[in-house]
N, C-alpha and C positions, 0 to 999 in steps of 0.2 A: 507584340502588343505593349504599349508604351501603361506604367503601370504605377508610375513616380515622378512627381509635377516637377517642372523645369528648374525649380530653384531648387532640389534635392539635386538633381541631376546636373546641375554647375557644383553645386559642392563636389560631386562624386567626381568630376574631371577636373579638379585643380590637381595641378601634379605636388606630388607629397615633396616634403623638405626633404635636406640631406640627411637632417637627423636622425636616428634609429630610432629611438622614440616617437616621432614622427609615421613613421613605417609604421611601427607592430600596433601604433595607435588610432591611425588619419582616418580608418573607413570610420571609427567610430567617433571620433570629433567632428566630424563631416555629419553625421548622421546630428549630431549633440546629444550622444544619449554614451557619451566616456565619462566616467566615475572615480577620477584621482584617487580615492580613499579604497577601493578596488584592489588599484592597481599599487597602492604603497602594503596592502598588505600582503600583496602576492609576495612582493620584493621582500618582504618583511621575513617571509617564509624560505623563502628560496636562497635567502644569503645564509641561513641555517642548513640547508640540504648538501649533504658531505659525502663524495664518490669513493671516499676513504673505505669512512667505518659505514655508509651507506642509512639512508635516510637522514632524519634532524640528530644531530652532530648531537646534544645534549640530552637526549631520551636513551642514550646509552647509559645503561645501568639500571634501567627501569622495566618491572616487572615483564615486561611485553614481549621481547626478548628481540631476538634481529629481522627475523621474518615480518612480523607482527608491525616490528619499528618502518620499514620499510613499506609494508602494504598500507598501514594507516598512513605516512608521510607522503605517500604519492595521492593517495584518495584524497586528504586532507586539502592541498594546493590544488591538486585541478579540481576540486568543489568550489575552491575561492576562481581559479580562469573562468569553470562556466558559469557564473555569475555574470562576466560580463558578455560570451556568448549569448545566452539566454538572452538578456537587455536587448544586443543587436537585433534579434529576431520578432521580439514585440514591438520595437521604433518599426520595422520593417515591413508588421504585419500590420501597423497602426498606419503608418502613412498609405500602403497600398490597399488599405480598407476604406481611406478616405478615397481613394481615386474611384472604387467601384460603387462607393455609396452616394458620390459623385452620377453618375454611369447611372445608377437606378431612379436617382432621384430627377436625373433630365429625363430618363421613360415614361416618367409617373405625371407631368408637369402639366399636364391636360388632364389631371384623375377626374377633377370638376369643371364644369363649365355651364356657362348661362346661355339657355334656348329658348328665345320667346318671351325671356324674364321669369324663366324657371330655374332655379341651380337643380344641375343631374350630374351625379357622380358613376363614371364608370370605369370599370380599369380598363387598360389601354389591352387589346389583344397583344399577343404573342405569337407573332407568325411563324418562327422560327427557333431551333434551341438556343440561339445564340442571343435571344430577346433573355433568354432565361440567364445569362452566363454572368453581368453583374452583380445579382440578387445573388446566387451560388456561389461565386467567389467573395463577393463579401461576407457572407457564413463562414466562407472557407479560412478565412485573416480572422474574423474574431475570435475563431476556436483556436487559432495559433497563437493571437495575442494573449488569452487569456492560459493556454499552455506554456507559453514561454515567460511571461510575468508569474507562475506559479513553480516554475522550477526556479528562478532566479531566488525568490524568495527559500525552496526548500535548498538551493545549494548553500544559500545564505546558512542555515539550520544546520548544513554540514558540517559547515566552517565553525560557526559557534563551539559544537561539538568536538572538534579537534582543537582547537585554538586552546579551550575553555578546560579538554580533558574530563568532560563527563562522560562518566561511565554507560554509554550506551550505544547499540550498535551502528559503527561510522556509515557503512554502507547502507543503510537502510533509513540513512536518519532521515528527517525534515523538517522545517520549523515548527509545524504544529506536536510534532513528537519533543521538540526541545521545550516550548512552552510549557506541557504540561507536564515535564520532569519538570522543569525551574519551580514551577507552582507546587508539585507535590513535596519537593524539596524546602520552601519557604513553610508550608504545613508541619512536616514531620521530618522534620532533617535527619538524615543521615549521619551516624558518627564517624562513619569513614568517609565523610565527604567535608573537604574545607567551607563549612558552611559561611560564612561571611565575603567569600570569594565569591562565593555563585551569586549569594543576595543581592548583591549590591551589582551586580551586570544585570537580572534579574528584575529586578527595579528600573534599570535602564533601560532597560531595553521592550519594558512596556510602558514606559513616558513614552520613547520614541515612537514608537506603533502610534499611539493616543495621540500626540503632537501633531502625524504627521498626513492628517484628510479627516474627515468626518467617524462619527461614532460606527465602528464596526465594517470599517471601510476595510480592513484585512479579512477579515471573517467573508463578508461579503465577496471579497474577490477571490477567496479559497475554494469558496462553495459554488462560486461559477465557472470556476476551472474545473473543478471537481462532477458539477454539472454536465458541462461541455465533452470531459472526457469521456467520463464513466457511465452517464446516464441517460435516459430519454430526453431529448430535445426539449425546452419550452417553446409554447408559441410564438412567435416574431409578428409582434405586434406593434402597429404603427399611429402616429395622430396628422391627420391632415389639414393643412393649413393655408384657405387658398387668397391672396389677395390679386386686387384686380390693378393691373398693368398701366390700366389710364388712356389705351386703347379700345377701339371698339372692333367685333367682330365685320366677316363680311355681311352678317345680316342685322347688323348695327345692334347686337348686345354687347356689354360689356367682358372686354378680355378678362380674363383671369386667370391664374399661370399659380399652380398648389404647388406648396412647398411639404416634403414630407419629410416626417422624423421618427427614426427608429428609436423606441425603447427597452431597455433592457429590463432584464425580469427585478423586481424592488425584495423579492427572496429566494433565491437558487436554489435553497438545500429542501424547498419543497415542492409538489409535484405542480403540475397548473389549477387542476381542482380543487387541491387541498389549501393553496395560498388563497383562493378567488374567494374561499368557505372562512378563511380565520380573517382576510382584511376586507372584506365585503366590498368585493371585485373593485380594487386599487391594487390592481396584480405589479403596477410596473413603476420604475421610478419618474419623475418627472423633468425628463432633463433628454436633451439628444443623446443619444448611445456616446457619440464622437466626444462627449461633454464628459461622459462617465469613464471613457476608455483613457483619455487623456489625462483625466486625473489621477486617476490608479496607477500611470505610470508615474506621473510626479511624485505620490503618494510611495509606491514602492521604490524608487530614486533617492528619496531624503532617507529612508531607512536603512537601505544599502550605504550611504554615505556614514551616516551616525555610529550604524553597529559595525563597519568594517574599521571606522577611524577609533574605538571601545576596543575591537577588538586586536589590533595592531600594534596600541599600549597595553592591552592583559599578556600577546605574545613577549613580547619583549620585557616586562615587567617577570614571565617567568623562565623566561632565560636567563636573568643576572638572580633568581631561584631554583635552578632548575628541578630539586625534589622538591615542592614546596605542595604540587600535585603531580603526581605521576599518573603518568599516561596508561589509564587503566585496560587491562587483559578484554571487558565485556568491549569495547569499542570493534572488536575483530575475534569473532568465538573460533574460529577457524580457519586454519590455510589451506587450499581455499575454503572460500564462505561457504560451496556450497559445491556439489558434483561438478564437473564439466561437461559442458552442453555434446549429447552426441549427433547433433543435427548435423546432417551432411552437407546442406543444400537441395537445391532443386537440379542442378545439371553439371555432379560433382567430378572434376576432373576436365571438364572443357577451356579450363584458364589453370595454367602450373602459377604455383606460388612458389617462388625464390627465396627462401631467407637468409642469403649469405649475407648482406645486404642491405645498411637502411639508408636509402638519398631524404632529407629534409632539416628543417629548420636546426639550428643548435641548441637550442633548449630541448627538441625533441632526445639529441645526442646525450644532452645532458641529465636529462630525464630516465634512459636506460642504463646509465654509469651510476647514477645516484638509487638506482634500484638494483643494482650486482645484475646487470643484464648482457653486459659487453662482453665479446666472447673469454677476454683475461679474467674478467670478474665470475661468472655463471657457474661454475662447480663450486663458490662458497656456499650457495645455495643446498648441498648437500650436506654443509658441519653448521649449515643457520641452527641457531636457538627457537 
């Protein structure tokens, strides 16, 4: 089932340069959703990461110790990669949401019509489950689009976190847990915390929020992630809009061919009754969903760009410092964080797993050398700190 309109789909079949650059980046400049300021701070990170002394080459000496340096340096860099994972996934659920909301809205396109010189609205039957499949698939891309714009943003929060060296826990972070350190921080500073270091990114990095879409436009899109994931469904509620064609029917009324638009909920983080009771039922915003989804990626794009390009000069500004903030113990309470999972599976032992063994990319290669993983490397792990 064809699910991405033709002009995506010539982008997706030009063949990539010779560049390597070109390579590791084309599905996503193809798509238009590649983010340079992303991808300079990965670099940013990774020219630091040292198969030597293992993790970031300069947090050696700092309280954390070697384990510690090495579990935070790996989490830290691929929070900044799936940043731009995430991205791919919301462009991806965004344009194939358009192609079913497409699909539902040519089913709907007779909802009204004129009989006799009477407008009667009815909905079209459904003969089949497959009448049902683009209204369900389209549900199915916005709870993706707004899952994959809500991680982007908390890998974003990760990054901060590591970049930035606040003390709080890496694996668990997200932006809304960084915001309200930065704020509590701005309140009642900490004395073991470079306080004019945080403020002033702190500051920044809530212009940028404010800068970058309408008032409460992050809030708004947390809570309907947050919605989508976690909670009861709101209503999917629509407005219909039919105008007449300029045709007449066979029984000489006038055509008219309804255009419909989905709305999305005007406050997420509350239930459908309770919003309907506080805005005295003006439950929804007033804009096509497609109008709402699009902006929120633009929206979370400029902010990705701002605080990864903040946060690429704070890295490097504390590498020619390197104590200036030391890379605090609470970012990683534990090696590991937490027990290891004893879930077996469902049909344990029907597939042998090999691990002499690893075929793929060189960054993955380089990735398990910079973390004491290579089989030369793997018993320092017994004298780590």
């Amino acid at each position: 089932m064809k699910v991405l309109s033709d002009e995506v789909m010539r982008k997706l079949s030009t063949p990539y340069g010779d560049a390597p650059a070109e390579r590791d980046h084309g599905f996503d400049r193809a798509l238009g959703i590649f983010v340079p300021a992303v991808n300079a701070l990965v670099a940013a990170i990774d020219s630091d990461m040292d198969v030597t002394v293992h993790g970031v080459r300069w947090w050696v000496g700092h309280p954390i110790g070697d384990k510690r340096r090495i579990l935070i340096s790996d989490h830290l860099i691929e929070s900044v990669r799936s940043i731009e994972k995430n991205l791919v996934d919301a462009k991806l659920h965004e344009l194939s949401l358009a192609h079913f909301d497409a699909r539902e809205a040519h089913q709907m396109r007779h909802l009204v019509t004129v009989q006799r010189g009477q407008i009667k609205m009815e909905f079209p039957k459904r003969e089949t489950p497959i009448d049902d499949l683009s209204r369900t698939m389209g549900d199915l891309h916005r709870v993706g689009f707004f899952r994959a714009v809500g991680s982007a943003l908390d890998c974003l929060g990760a990054a901060c976190v590591g970049v930035l060296g606040v003390p709080i826990d890496l694996l668990k972070s997200d932006l809304g847990g960084l915001r309200a350190w930065l704020k509590k921080q701005q309140q009642n500073p900490s004395p073991s915390v470079d306080g004019p270091f945080f403020r002033g990114f702190a500051a920044n990095l809530e212009a940028t929020i404010s800068a970058a879409g309408p008032p409460d436009w992050l809030d708004w899109t947390l809570d309907m992630r947050n919605m989508q994931v976690h909670r009861a469904r709101r209503f999917q509620l629509a407005t219909v809009h039919p105008r007449p064609t300029g045709a007449a029917t066979a029984s000489g009324d006038p055509e008219v061919i309804s255009d419909v638009a989905l709305h999305l909920p005007k406050s997420p983080a509350h239930s459908d009754i309770e919003v309907m009771v506080a805005t005295t039922y003006q439950p929804l915003l007033s804009e096509d969903s497609a109008a709402t989804i699009s902006g929120v990626l633009r929206s979370t794009v400029e902010v990705l760009a701002t605080t990864c390009t903040a946060l690429t000069r704070a890295w490097e500004f504390r590498r020619t410092a390197p104590n200036l903030v030391m890379q605090p113990l609470k970012q990683w309470a534990n090696t590991p964080a937490k027990p290891v999972s004893q879930f077996p599976g469902y049909a344990p032992g029907t597939r042998s797993v090999a691990h002499d063994q690893l075929l793929g990319n060189p960054r993955i290669i380089r990735r398990m050398q910079v973390a004491a993983l290579s089989d030369a490397d793997h018993e320092k792990w017994n004298t780590f700190s």
